[in-house]
DSSP file (Angstrom, degrees, kcal/mol; ACC not computed):
  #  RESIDUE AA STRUCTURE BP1 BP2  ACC     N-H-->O    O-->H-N    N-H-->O    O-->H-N    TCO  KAPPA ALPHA  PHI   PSI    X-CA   Y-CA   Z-CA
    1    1 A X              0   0    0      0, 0.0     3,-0.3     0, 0.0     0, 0.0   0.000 360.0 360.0 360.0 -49.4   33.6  -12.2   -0.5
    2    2 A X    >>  +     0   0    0      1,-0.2     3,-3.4     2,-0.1     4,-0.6   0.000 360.0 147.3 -64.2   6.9   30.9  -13.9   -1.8
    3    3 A X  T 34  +     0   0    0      1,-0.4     3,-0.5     2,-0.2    -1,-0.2   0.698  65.3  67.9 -40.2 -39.9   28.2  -11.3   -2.3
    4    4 A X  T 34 S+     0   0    0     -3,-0.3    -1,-0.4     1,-0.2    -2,-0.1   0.883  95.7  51.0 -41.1 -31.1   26.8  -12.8   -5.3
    5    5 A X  T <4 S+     0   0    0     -3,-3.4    -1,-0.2     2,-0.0    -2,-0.2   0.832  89.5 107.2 -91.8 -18.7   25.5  -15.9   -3.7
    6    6 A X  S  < S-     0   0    0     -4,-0.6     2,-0.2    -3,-0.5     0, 0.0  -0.204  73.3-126.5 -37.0 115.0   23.8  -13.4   -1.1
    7    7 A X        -     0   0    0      1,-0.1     2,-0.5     3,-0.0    -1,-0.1  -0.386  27.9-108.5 -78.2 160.7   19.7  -13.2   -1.7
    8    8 A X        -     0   0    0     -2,-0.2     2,-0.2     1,-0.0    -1,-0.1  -0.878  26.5-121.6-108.9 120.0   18.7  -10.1   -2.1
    9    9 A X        -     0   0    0     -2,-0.5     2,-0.2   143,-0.0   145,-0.1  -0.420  25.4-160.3 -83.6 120.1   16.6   -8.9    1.0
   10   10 A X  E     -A  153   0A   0    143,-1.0   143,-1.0    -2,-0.2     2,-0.2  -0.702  17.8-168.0-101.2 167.6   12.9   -7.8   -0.4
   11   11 A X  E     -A  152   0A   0     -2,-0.2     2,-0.7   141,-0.2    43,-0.3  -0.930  25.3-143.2-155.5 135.8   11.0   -5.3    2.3
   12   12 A X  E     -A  151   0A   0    139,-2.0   139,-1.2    -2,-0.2   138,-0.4  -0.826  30.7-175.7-103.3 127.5    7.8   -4.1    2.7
   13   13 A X        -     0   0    0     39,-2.0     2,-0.2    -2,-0.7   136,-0.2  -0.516  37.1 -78.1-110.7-173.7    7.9   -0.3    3.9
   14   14 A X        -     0   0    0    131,-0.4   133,-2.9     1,-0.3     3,-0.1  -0.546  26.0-155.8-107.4 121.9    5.4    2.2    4.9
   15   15 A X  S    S+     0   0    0      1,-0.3   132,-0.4    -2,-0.2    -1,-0.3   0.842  76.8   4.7 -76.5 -76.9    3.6    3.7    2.0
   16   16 A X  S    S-     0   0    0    130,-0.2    -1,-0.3     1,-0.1     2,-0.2  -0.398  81.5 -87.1 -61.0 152.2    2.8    6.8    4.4
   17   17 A X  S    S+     0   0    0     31,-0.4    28,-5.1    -2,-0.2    29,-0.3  -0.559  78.6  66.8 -61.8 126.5    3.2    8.4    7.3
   18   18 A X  B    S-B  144   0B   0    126,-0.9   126,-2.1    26,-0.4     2,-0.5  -0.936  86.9 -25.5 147.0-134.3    0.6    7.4   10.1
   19   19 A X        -     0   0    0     -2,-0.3    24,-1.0   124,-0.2   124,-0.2  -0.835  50.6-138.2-126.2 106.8   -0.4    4.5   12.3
   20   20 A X  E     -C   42   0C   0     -2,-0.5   122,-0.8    22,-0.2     2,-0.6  -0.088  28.3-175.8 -39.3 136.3    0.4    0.9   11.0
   21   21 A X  E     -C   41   0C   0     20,-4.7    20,-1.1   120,-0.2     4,-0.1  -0.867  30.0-108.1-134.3 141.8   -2.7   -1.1   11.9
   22   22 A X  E     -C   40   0C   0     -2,-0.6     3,-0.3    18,-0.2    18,-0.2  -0.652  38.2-107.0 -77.8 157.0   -3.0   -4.9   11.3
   23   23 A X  S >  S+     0   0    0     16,-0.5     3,-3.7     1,-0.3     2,-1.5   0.836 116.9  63.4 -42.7 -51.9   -5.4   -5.7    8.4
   24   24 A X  T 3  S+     0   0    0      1,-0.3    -1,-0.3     8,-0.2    -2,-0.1   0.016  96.3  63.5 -56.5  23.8   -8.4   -7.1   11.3
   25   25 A X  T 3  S+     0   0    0     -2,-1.5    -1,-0.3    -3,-0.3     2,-0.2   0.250  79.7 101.0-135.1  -5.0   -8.4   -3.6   12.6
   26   26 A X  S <  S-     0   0    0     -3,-3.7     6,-0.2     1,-0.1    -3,-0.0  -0.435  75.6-123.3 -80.6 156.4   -9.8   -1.8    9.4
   27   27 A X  S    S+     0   0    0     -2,-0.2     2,-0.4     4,-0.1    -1,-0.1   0.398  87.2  69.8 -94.9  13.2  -13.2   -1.0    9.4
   28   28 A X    >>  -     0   0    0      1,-0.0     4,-2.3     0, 0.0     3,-0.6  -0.996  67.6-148.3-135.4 138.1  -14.6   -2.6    6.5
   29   29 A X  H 3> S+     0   0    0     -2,-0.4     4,-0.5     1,-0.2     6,-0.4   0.447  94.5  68.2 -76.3  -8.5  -14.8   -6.7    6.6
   30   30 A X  H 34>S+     0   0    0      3,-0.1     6,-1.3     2,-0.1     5,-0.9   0.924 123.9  20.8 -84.4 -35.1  -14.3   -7.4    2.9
   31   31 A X  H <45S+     0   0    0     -3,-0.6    -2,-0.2     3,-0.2    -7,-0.1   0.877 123.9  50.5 -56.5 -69.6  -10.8   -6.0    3.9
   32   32 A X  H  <5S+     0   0    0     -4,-2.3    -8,-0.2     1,-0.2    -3,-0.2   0.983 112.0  54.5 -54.8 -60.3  -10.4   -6.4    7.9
   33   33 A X  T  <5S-     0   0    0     -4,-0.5    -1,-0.2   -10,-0.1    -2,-0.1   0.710 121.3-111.7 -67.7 -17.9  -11.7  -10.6    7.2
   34   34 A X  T > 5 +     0   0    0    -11,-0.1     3,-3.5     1,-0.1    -3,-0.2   0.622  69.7 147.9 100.5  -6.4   -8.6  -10.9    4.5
   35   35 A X  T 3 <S+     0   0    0     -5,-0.9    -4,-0.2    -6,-0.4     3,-0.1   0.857  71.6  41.8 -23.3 -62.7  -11.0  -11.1    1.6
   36   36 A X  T 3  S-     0   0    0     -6,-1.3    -1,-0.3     1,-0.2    94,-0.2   0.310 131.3 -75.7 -85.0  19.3   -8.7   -9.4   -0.8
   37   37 A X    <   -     0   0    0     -3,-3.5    94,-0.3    92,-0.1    -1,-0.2  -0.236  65.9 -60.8 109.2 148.8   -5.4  -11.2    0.4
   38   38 A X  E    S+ D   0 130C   0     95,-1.2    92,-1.5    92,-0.9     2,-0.2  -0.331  70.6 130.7 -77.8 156.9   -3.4  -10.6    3.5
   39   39 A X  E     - D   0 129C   0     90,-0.2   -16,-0.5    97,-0.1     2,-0.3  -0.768  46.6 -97.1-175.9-150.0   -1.8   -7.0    4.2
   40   40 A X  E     -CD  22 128C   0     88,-1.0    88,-2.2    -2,-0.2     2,-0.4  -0.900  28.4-134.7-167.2 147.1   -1.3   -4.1    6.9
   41   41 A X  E     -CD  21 127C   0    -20,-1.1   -20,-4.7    -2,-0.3     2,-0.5  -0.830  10.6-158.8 -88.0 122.9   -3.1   -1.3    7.2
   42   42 A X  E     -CD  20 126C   0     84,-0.9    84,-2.3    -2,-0.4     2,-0.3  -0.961  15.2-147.4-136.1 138.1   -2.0    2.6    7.9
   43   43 A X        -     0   0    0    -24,-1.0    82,-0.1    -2,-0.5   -23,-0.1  -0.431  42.6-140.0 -80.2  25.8   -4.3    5.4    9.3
   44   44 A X        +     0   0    0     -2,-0.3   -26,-0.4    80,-0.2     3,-0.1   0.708  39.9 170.4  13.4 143.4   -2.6    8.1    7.3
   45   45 A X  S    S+     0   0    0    -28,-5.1     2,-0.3     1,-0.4   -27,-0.2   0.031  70.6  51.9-155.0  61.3   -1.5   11.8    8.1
   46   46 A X  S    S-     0   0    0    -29,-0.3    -1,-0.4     2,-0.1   -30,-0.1  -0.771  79.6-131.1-160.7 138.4    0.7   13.1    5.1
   47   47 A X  S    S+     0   0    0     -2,-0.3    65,-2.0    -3,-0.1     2,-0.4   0.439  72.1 111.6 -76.9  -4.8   -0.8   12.7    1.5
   48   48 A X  E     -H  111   0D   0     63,-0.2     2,-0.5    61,-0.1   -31,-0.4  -0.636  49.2-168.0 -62.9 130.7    2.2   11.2    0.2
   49   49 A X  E     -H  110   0D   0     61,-1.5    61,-0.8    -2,-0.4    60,-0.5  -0.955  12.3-163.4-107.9 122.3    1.7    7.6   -0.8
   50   50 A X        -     0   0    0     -2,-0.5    58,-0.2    58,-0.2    97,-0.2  -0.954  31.0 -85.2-100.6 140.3    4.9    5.7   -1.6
   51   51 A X        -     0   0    0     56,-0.9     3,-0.1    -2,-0.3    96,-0.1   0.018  37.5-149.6 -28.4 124.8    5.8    2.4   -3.4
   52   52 A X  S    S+     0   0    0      1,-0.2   -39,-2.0   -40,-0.1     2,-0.2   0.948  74.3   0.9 -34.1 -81.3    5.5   -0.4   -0.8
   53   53 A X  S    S-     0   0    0    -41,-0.2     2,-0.4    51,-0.1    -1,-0.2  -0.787  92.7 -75.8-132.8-169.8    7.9   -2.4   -2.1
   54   54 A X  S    S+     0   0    0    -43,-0.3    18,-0.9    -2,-0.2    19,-0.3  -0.684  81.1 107.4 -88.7 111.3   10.8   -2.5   -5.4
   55   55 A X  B    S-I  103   0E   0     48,-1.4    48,-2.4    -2,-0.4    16,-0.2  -0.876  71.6 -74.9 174.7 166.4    8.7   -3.3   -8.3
   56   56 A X        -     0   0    0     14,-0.5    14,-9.1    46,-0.3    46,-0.1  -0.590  40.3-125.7 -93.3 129.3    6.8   -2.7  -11.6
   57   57 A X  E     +E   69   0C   0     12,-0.2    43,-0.7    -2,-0.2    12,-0.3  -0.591  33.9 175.7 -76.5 155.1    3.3   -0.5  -11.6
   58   58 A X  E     +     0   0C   0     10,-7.6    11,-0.2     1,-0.5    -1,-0.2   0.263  58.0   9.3-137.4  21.4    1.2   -3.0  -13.3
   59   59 A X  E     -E   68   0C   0      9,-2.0     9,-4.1    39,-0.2     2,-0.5  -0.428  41.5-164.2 166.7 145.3   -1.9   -1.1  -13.1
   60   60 A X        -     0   0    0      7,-0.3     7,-0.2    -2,-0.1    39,-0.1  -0.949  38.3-129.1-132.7  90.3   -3.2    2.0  -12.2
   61   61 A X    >   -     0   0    0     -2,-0.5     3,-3.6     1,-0.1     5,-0.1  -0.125  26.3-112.3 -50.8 139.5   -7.2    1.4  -11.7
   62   62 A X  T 3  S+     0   0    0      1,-0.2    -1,-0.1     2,-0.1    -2,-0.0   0.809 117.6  55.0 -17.5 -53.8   -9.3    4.1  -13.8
   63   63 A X  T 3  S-     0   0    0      1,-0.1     2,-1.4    27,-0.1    27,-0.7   0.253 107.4-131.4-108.6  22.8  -10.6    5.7  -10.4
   64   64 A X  S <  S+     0   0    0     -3,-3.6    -1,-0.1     1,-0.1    -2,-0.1   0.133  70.9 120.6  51.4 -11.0   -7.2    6.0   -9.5
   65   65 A X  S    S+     0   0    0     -2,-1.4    16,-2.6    20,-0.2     2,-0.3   0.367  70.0  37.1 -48.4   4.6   -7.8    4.4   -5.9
   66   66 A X  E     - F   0  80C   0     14,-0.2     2,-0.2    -5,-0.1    14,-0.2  -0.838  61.2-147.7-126.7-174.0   -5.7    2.0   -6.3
   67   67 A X  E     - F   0  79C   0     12,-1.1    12,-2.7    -2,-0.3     2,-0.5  -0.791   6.2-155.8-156.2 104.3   -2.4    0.4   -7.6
   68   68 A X  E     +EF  59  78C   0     -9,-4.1   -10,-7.6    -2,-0.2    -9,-2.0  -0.794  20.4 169.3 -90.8 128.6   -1.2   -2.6   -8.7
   69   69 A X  E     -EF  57  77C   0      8,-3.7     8,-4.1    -2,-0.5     2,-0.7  -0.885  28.8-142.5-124.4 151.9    2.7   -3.7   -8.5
   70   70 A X  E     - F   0  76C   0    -14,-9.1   -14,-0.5    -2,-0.4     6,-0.2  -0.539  31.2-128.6-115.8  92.4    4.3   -6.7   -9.0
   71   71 A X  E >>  - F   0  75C   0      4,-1.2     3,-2.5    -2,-0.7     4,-0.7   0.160  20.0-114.2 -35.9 112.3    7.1   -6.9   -6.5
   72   72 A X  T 34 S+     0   0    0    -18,-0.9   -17,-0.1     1,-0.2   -62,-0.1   0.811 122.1  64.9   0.5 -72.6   10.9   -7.7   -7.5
   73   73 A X  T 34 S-     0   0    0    -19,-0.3    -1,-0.2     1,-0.1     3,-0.1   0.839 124.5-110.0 -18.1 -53.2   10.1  -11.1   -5.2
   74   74 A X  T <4 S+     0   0    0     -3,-2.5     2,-0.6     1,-0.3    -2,-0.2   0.437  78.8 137.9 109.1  29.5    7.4  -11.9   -8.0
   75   75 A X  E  <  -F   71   0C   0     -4,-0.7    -4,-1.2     2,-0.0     2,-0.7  -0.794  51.4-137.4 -95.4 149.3    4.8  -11.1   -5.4
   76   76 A X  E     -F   70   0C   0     -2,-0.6     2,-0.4    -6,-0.2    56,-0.2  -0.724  20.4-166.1-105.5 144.3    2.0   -9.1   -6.6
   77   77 A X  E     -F   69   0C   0     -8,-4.1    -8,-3.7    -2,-0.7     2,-0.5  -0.935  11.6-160.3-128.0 150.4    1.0   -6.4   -4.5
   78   78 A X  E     -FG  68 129C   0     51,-2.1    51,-1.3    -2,-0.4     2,-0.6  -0.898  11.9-150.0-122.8 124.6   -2.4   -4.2   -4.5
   79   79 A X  E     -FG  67 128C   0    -12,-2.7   -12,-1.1    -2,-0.5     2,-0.4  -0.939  12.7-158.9-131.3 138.3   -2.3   -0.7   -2.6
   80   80 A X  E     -FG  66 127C   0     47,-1.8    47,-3.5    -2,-0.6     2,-0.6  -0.873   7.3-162.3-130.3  79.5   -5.9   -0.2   -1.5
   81   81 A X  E     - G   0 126C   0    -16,-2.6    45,-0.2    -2,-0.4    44,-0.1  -0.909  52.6 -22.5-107.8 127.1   -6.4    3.7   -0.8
   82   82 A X  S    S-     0   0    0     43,-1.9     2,-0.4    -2,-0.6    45,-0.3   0.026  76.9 -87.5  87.2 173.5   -9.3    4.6    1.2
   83   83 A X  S    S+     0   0    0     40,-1.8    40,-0.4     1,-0.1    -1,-0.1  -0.996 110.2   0.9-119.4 122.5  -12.6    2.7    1.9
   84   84 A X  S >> S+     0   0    0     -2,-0.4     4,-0.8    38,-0.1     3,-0.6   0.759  83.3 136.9  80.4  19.8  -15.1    3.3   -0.5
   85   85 A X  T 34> +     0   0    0      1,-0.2     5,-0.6     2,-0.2     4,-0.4   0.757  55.2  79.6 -88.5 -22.4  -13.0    5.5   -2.5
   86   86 A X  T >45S+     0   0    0      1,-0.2     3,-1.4     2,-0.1    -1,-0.2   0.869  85.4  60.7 -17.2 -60.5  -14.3    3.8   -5.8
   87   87 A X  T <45S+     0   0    0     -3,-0.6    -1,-0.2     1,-0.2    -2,-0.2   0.962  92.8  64.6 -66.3 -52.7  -17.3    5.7   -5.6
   88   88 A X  T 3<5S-     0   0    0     -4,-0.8     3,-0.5     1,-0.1    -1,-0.2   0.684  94.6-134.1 -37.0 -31.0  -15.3    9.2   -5.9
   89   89 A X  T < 5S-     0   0    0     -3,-1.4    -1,-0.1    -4,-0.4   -25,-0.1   0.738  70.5 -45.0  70.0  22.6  -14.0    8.5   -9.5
   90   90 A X  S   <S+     0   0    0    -27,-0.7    -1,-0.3    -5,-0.6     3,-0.2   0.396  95.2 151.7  99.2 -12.9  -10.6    9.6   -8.9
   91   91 A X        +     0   0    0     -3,-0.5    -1,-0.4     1,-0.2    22,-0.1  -0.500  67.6  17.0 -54.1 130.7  -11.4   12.8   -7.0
   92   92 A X  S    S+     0   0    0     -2,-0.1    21,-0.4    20,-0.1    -1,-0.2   0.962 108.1 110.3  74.0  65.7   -8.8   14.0   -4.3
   93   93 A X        +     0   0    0     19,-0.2    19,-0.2    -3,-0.2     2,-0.2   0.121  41.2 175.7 171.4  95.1   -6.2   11.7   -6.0
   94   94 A X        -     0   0    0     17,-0.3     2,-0.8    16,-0.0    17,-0.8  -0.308  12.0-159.4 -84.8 165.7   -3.3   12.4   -7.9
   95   95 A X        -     0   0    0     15,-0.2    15,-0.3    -2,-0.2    14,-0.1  -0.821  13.3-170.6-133.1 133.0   -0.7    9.8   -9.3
   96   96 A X        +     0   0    0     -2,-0.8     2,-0.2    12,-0.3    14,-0.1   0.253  59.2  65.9 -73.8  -2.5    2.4   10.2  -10.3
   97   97 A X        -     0   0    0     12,-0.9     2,-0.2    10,-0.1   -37,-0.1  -0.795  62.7-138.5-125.5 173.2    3.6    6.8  -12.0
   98   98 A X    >   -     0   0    0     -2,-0.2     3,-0.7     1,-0.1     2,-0.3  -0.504  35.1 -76.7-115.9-173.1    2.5    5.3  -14.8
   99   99 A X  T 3  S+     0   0    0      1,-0.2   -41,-0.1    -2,-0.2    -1,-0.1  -0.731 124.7  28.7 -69.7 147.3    1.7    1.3  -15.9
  100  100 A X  T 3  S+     0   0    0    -43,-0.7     2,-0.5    -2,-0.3    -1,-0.2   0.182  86.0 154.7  58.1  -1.6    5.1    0.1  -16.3
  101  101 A X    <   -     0   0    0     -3,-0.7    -1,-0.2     1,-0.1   -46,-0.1  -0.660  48.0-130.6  33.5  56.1    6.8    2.2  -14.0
  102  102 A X        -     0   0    0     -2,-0.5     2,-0.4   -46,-0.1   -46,-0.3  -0.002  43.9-167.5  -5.9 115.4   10.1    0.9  -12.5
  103  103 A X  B     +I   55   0E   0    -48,-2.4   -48,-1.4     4,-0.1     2,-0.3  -0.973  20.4 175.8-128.9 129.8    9.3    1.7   -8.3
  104  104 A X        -     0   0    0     -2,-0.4   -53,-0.2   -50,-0.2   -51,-0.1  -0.649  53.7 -92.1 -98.6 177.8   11.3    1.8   -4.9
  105  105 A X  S    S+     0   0    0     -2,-0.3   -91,-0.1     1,-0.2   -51,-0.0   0.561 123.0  65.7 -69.8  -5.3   10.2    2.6   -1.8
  106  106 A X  S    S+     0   0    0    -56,-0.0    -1,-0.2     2,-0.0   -55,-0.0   0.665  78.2 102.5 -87.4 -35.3   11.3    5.8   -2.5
  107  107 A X        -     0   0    0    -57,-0.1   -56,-0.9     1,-0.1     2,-0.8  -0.387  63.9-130.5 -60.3 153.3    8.8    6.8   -5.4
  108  108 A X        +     0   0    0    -58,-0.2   -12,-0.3     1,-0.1   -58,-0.2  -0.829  36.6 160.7-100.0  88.7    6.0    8.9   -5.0
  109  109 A X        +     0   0    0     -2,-0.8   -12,-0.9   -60,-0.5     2,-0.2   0.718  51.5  14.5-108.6  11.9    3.4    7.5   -6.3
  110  110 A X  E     -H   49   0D   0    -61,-0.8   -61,-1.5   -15,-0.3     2,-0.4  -0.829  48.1-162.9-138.8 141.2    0.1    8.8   -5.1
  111  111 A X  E     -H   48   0D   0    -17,-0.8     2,-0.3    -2,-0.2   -17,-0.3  -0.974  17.1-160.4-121.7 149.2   -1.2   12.1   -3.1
  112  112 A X        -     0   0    0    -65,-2.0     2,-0.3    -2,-0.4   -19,-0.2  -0.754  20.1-132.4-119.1 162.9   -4.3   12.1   -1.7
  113  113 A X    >>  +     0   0    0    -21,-0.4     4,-2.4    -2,-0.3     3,-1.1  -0.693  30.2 173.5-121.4  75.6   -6.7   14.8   -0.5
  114  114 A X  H 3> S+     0   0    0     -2,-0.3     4,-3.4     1,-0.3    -1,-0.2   0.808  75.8  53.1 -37.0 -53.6   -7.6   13.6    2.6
  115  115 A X  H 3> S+     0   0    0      1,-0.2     4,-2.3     2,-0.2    -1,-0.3   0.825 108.6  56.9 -68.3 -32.8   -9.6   16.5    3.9
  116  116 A X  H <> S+     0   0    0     -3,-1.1     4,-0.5     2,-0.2    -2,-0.2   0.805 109.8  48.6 -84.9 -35.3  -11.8   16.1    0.2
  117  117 A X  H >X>S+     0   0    0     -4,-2.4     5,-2.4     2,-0.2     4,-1.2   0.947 106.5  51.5 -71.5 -47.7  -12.5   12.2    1.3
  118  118 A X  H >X5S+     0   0    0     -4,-3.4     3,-7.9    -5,-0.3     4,-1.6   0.860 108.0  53.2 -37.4 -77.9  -13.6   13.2    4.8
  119  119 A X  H 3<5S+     0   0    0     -4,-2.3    -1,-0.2     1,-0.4    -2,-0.2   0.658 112.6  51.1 -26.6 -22.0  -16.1   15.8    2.9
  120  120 A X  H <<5S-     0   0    0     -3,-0.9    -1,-0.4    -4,-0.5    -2,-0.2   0.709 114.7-120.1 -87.1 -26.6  -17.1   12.6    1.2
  121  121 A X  H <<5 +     0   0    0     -3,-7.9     2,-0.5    -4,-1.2    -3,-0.2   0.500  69.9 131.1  80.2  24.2  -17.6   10.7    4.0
  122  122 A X     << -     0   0    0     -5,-2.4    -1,-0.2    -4,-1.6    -2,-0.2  -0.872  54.5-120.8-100.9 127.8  -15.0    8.2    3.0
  123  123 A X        -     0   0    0     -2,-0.5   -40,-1.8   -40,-0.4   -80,-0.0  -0.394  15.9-139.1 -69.5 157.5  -11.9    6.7    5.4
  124  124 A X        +     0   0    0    -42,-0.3   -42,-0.4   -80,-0.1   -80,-0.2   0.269  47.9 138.2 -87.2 -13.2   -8.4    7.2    4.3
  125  125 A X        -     0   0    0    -82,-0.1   -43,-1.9   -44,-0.1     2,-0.8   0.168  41.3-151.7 -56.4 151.5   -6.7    4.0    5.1
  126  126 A X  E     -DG  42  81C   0    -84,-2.3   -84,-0.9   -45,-0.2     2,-0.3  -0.794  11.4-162.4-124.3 115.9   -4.6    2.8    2.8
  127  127 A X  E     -DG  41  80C   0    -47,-3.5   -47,-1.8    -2,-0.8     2,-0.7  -0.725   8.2-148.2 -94.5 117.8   -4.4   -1.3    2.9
  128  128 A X  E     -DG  40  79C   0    -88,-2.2   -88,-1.0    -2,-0.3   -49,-0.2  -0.973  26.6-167.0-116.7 134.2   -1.3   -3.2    1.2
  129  129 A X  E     -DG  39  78C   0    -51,-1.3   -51,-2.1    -2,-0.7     2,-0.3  -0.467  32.2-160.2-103.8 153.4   -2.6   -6.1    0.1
  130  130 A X  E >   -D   38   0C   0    -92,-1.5   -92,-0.9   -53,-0.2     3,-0.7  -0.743  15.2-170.4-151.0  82.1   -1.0   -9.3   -1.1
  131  131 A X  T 3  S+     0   0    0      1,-0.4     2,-0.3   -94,-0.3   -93,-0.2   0.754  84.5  49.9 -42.1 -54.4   -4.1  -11.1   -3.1
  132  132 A X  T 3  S+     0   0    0    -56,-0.2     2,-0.4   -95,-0.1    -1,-0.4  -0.249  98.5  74.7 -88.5  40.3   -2.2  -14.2   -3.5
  133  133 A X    <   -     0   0    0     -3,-0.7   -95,-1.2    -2,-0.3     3,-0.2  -0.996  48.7-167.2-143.9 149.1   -1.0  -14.9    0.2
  134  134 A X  S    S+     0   0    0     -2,-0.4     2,-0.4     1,-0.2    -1,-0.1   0.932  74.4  34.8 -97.6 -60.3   -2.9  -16.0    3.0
  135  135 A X        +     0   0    0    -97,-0.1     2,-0.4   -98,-0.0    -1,-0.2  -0.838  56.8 175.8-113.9 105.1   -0.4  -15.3    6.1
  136  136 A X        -     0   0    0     -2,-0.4   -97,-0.1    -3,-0.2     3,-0.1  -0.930  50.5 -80.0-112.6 140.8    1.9  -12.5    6.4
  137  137 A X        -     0   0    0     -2,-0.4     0, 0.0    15,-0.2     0, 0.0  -0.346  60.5-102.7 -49.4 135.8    4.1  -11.8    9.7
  138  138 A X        -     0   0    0      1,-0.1     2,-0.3  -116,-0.0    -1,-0.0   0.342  36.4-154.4 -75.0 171.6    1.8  -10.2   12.2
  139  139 A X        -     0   0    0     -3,-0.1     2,-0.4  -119,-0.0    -1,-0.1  -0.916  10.9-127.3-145.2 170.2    2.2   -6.3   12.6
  140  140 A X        -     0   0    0     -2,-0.3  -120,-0.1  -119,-0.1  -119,-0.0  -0.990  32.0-107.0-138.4 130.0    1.3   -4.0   16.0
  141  141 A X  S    S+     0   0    0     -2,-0.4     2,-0.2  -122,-0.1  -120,-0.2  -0.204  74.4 141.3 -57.5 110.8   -1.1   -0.8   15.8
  142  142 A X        -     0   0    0   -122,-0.8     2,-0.4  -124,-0.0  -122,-0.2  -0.911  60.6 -83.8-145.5 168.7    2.3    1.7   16.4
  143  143 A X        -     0   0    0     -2,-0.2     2,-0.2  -124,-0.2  -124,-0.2  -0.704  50.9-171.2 -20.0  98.2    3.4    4.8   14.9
  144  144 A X  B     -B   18   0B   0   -126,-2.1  -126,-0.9    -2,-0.4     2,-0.2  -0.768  18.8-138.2-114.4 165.1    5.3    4.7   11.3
  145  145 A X    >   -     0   0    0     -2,-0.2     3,-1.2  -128,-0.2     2,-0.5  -0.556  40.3 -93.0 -76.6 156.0    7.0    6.8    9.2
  146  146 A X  T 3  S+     0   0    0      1,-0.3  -130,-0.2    -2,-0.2  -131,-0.2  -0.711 113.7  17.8 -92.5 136.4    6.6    6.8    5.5
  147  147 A X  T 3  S+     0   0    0   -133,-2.9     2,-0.5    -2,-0.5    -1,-0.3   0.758  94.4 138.9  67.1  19.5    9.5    4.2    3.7
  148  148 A X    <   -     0   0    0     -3,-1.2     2,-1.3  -133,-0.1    -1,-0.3  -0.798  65.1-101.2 -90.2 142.6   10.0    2.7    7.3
  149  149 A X        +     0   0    0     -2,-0.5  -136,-0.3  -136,-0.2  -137,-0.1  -0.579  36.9 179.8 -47.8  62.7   10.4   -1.0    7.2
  150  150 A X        -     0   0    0     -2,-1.3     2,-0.2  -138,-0.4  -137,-0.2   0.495  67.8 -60.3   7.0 -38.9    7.1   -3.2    8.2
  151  151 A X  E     -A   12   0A   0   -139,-1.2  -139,-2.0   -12,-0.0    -1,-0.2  -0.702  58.4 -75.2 140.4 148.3    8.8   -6.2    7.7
  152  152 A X  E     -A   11   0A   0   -141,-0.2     2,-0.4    -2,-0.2  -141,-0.2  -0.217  35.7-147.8 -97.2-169.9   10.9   -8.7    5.0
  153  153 A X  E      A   10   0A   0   -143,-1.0  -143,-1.0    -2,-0.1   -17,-0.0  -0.908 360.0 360.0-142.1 138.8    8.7  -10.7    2.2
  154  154 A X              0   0    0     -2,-0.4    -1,-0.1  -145,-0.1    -2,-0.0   0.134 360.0 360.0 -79.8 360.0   10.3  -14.1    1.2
């Protein structure tokens, strides 16, 4: 009857398909130690990346490994593809959205060439991160699907 007065449920999904992993399990410490902000981890095995969560691109680094959005919540969120993936210069990665970029969990906003990072020597996880936040509900190394629910954001 009320629906209006009804908060609006924010959610952090699964950009890809692979194995959630909590942040402490990734294999570089500037990451794993929380450096860049508290997050989750996934072990990939489909090159589609999708929007985390329902939000606004608000930048698409130069070397196209990353993504910044700023969440419907007002959280800003960073997804953090690959380790070392800097170095590559945007090799094995297109993107599909632009800066300003309206997103659900349904957009496509990444594909990666996984097999071209191996060749590189580079891991594929792909970390969202949440710069500004210390403590996010804990998560357990399972199976996911890509747009499955992780857990809701306040």
């Amino acid at each position: 009857m009320f629906s209006f007065l009804k908060k609006k449920k924010h959610v952090l999904t699964s950009p890809v398909t692979g194995t959630l992993l909590p942040l402490a399990k990734v294999s570089d410490p500037v990451f794993a130690e929380g450096m860049m902000g508290a997050g989750v981890a996934v072990e990939p095995t489909a090159s589609d990346v999708y929007s985390p969560v329902e939000g606004t691109i608000t930048t698409i680094f130069p070397t196209k490994h990353a993504i910044g959005i700023k969440s419907t919540s007002g959280k800003d969120v960073l997804l953090h593809i690959g380790i070392d993936t800097v170095e590559l210069n945007g090799q094995g990665f297109h993107i599909h959205v632009s800066e300003g970029d309206k997103v659900t969990s349904t957009t496509l906003l990444a594909q990666v060439d996984h097999d071209y990072l191996k060749s590189q020597g580079k891991a594929s996880t792909i970390m969202v991160l949440f710069p500004e936040e210390k403590v996010l509900p804990s998560v357990q190394e399972k199976p996911i699907a890509a747009q499955q629910e992780i857990f809701t954001l306040d």
